[in-house]
C-alpha positions in Angstrom: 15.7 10.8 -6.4 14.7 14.3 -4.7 16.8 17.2 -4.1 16.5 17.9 -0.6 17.1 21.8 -1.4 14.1 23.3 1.2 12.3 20.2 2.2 9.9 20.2 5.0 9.4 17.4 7.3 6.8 16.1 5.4 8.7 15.7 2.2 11.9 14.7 4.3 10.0 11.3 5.3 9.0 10.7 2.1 12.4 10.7 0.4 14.3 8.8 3.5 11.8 6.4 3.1 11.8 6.1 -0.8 14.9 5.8 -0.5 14.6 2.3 2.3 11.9 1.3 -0.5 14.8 1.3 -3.0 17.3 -0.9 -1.1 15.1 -2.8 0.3 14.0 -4.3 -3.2 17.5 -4.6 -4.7 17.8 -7.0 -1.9 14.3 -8.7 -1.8 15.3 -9.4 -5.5 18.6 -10.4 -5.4 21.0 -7.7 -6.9 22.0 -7.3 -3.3 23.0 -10.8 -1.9 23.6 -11.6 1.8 26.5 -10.4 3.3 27.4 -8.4 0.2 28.7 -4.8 2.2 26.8 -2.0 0.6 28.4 1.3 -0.2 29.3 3.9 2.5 26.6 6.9 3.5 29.0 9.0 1.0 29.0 7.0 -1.6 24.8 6.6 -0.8 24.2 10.2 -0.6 26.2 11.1 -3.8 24.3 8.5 -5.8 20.8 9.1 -4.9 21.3 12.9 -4.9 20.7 13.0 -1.2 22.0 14.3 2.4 24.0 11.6 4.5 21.0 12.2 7.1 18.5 10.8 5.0 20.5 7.9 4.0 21.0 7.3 7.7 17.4 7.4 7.9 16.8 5.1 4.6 19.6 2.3 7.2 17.8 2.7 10.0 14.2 1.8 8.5 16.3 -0.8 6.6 18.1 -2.5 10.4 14.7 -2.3 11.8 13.0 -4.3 9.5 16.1 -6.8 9.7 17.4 -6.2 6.2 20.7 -4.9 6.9 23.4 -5.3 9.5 25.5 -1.9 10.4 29.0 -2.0 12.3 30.8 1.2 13.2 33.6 -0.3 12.2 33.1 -2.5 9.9 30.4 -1.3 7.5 26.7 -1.9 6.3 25.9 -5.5 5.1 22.8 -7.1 3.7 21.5 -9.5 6.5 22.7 -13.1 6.4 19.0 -14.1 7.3 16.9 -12.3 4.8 13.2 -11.9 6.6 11.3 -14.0 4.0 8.4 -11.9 2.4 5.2 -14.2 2.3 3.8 -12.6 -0.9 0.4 -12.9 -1.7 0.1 -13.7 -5.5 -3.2 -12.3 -7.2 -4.7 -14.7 -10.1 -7.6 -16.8 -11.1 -11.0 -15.6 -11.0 -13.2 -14.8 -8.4 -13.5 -17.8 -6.4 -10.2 -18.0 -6.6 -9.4 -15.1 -4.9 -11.7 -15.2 -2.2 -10.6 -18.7 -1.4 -7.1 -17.2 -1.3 -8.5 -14.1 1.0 -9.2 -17.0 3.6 -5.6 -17.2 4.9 -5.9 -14.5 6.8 -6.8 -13.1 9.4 -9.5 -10.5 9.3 -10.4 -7.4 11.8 -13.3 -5.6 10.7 -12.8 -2.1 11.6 -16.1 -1.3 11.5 -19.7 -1.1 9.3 -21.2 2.2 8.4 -23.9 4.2 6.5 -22.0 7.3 4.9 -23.3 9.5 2.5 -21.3 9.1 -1.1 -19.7 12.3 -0.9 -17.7 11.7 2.4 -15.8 8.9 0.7 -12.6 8.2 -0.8 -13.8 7.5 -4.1 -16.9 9.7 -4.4 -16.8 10.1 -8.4 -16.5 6.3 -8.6 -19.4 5.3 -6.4 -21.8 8.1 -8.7 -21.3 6.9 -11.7 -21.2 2.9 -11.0 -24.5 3.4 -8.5 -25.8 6.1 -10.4 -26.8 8.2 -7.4 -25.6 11.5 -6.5 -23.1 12.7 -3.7 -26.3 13.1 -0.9 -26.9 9.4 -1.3 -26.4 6.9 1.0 -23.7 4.1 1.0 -23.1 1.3 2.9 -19.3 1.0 3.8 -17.3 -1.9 4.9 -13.7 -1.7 7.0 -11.2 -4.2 6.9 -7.7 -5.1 7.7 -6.2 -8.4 6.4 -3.0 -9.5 8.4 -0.5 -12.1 7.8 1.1 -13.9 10.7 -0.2 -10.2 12.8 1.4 -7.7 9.9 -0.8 -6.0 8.4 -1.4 -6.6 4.7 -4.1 -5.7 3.5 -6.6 -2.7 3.8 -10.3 -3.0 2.9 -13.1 -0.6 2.1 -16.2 -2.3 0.5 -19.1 -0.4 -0.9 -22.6 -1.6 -1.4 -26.3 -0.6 -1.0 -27.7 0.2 2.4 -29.9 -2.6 2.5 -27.1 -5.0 2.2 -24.8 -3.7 4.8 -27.7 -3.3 7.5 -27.2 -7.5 7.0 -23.8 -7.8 8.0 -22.3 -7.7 11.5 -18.6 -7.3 12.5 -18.1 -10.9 14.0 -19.3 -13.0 10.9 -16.7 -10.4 8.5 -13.8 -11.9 10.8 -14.3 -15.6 10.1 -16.3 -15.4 6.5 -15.5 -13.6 3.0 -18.1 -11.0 2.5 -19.4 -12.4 -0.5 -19.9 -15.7 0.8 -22.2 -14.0 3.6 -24.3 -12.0 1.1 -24.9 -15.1 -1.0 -26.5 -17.5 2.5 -28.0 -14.4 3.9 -29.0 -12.9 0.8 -29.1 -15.0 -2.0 -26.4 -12.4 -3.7 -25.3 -14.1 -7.0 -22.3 -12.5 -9.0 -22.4 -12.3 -12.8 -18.7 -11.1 -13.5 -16.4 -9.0 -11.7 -13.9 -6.2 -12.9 -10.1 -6.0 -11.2 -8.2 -2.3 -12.0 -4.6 -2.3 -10.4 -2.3 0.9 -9.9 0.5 2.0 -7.6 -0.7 5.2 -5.7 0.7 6.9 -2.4 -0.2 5.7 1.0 -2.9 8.4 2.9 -2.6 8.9 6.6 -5.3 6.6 7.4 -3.7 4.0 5.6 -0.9 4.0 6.4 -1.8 4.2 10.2 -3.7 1.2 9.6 -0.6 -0.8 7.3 2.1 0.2 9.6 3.7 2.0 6.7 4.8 5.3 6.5 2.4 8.1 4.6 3.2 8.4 0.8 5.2 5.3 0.6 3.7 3.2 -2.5 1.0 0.6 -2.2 -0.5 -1.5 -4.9 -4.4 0.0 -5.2 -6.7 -2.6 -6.4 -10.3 -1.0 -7.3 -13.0 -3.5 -8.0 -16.5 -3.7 -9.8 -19.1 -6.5 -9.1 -22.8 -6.9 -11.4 -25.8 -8.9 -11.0 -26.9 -11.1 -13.4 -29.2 -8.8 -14.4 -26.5 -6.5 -15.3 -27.2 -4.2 -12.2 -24.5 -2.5 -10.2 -23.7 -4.8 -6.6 -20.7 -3.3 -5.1 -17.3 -1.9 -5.5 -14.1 -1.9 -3.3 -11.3 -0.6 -2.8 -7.8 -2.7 -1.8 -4.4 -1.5 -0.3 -1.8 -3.5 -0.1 1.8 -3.5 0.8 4.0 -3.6 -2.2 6.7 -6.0 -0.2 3.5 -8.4 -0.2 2.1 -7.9 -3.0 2.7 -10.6 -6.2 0.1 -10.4 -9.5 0.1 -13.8 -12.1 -1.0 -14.0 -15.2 -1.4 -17.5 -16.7 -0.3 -17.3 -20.8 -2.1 -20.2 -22.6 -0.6 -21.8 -25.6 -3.3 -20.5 -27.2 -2.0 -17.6 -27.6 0.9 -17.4 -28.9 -0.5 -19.4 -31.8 -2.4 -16.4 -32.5 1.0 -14.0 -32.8 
């Protein structure tokens, strides 16, 4: 963990909540059962390397998500009612995932015309367009939420004359591609999926309900035309806590090894 030697408030939310992060998958996974009494703020602080305020922080993000139990008098204890995480497991190909994408439910947060330099991923956008930063961009914004949490943040990028097509109302009930493919006879000839951790960005993690550098899982992908042509790219957040990837290992395989 951090030394908390001259931290500024910034930097104090960070490690309190890296900290709650921490716990709170030693108990999603089972090396903290229910009931089980964890150690004392002491014993916490010592461990991690840490002040007993931020592992009374770390506790109170932990109670408020209904992980934990505390009792002045008793102690801290892992819930008896662990909230079950509805995990969204990422596999298959495309249809697959955006027939999985449909149980949600999806706000648009809004369709715009930005110039390629103004976004997240500017570098990105230049070389897989091949345009240059004064260019213009259609951007999509999305939220996906499960049972009304928040799960999923979406930006979708694609040429002008695409996006002019969409409208906010038809994003909340269909996936995007199935819209671009009856309104504009779109057709897909393979699709690229690049998955990292990165740190949450205010917007973000205004829009997730998380706090701002906690970990998300970043999913940046890459759609072509048949004709090999660039279609559009986007860019996924997701909560870590929702967030389950599967990779199917064929018998095939392991013949091979």
């Amino acid at each position: 963990m951090m030394r908390e030697k001259n931290l500024g408030r910034q930097d104090y939310i960070l490690l309190n909540a890296r900290l709650a992060f921490l716990i709170q998958n030693q108990i999603l996974r089972g090396q903290l059962e229910p009931g089980e009494r964890l150690p004392n703020e002491e014993v916490l602080a010592s461990k991690y390397k840490v002040s007993r305020i931020t592992v009374r922080a770390a506790l109170s993000r932990l109670e408020a998500s209904g992980l934990i139990v505390r009792n002045r008098a008793k102690g801290t204890f892992v819930s008896e009612n662990i909230p079950m995480t509805k995990q969204n497991i990422v596999s298959g190909g495309i249809y697959d995932i955006v027939r999985a994408a449909q149980k949600y439910q999806v706000k648009c947060l809004g369709i715009k015309i930005v110039k390629i330099a103004d976004t997240r991923i500017a570098k990105d956008l230049r070389t897989f367009f091949k345009q240059s930063n004064q260019d213009e961009i259609g951007l999509i914004q999305r939220v996906r939420l499960l049972e009304k949490v928040p799960i999923y943040y979406l930006e979708n990028f694609l040429p002008v004359e695409l996006a002019n097509k969409i409208n906010i109302e038809e994003l909340s009930e269909k996936p995007l591609l199935e819209i671009l493919k009856k309104k504009a006879g779109v057709k897909i000839e393979r699709g690229e999926m690049y998955i990292e951790a990165v740190p949450a960005e205010l917007d973000i993690a205004e829009i997730l309900k998380t706090q701002i550098f906690e970990p998300l899982i970043y999913a940046q992908v890459y759609y072509w035309y048949p004709s090999g042509g660039p279609f559009e790219t986007a860019n996924l957040f997701m909560r870590p806590d929702y967030f389950k990837y599967r990779v199917d290992l064929s018998p095939e395989g392991f013949e091979k090894i």
